[in-house]
N, C-alpha and C positions, 0 to 999 in steps of 0.2 A: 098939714094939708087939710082940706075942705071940701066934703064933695059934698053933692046933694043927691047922686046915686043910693040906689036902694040896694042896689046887691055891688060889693066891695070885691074886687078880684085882685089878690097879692101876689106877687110871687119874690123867689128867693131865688138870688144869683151869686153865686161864689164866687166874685171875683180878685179878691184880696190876695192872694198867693203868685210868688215868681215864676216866672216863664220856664220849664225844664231850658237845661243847656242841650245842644246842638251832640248829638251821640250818646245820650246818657239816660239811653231805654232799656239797659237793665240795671239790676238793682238785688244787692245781697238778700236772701231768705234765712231769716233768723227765726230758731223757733222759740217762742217763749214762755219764760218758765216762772213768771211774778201772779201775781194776786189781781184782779181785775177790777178794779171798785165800782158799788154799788152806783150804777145811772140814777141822776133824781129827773131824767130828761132833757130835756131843751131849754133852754135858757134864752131869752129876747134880751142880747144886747145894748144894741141899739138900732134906731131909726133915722134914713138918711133921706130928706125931700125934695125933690125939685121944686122950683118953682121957677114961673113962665107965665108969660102973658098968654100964650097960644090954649088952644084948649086940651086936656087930656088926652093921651094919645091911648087907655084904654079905653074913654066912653066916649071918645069923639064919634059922629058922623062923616066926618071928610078926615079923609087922611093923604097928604102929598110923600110919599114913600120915594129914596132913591137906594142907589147900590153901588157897587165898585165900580160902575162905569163913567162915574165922579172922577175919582183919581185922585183926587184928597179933599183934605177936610175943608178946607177954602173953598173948593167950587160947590158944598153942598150950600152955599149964600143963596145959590139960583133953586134950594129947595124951599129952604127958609121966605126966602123973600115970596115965592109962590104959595106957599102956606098961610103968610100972610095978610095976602090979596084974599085969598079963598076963606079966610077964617079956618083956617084946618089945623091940625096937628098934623106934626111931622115925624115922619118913621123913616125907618133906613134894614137894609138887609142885614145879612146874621154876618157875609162878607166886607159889607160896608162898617161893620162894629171890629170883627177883626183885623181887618187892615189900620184900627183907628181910628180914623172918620169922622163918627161921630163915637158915644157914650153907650155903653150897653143896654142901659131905660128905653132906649128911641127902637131897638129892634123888634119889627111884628113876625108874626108869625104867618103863615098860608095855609089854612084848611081846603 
């Protein structure tokens, strides 16, 4: 990725891991009795980029935002295509990313 912004805002999203099953919110408590080795910290993986003709959805100006009242991921076309028209970057709610929707990169926040 490429920007020409001067201040870089990152974030980390976890979302690599299976969905709990349906009843299966508790869980045995073992206490344990091994050796805990020494953290050298964090380790950078790797690096995953989108790329898009649209403009960035954290340094944009315009942003076309939708939500669950989409109804699936095919009718966010009518966000896209207006993103489009407007030059904007496209975002979507925290419910619109849960249900699916769209990809978890596209969700903004609300201050």
């Amino acid at each position: 990725m490429t920007t020409s912004d001067k201040v870089k805002v990152l974030t980390v999203r976890q979302t690599a891991f299976p969905k709990a099953a349906a009843g299966s919110a508790e869980a045995a408590v073992e206490d344990f009795k091994g050796e805990v080795p020494k953290s050298e910290g964090s380790k950078h993986l790797s690096a995953t980029l989108s790329k898009s003709d649209r403009p960035e959805l954290t340094s944009s100006t315009k942003i076309v935002s939708g939500g669950r009242a989409l109804k699936s991921s095919e009718n966010f076309k009518i966000i896209y295509d207006l993103a489009d028209k407007m030059g904007a970057a496209v975002g979507a709610s925290r419910a619109a990313v849960d249900a699916g929707y769209v990809p978890n990169d596209l969700q903004v926040f609300f201050f």
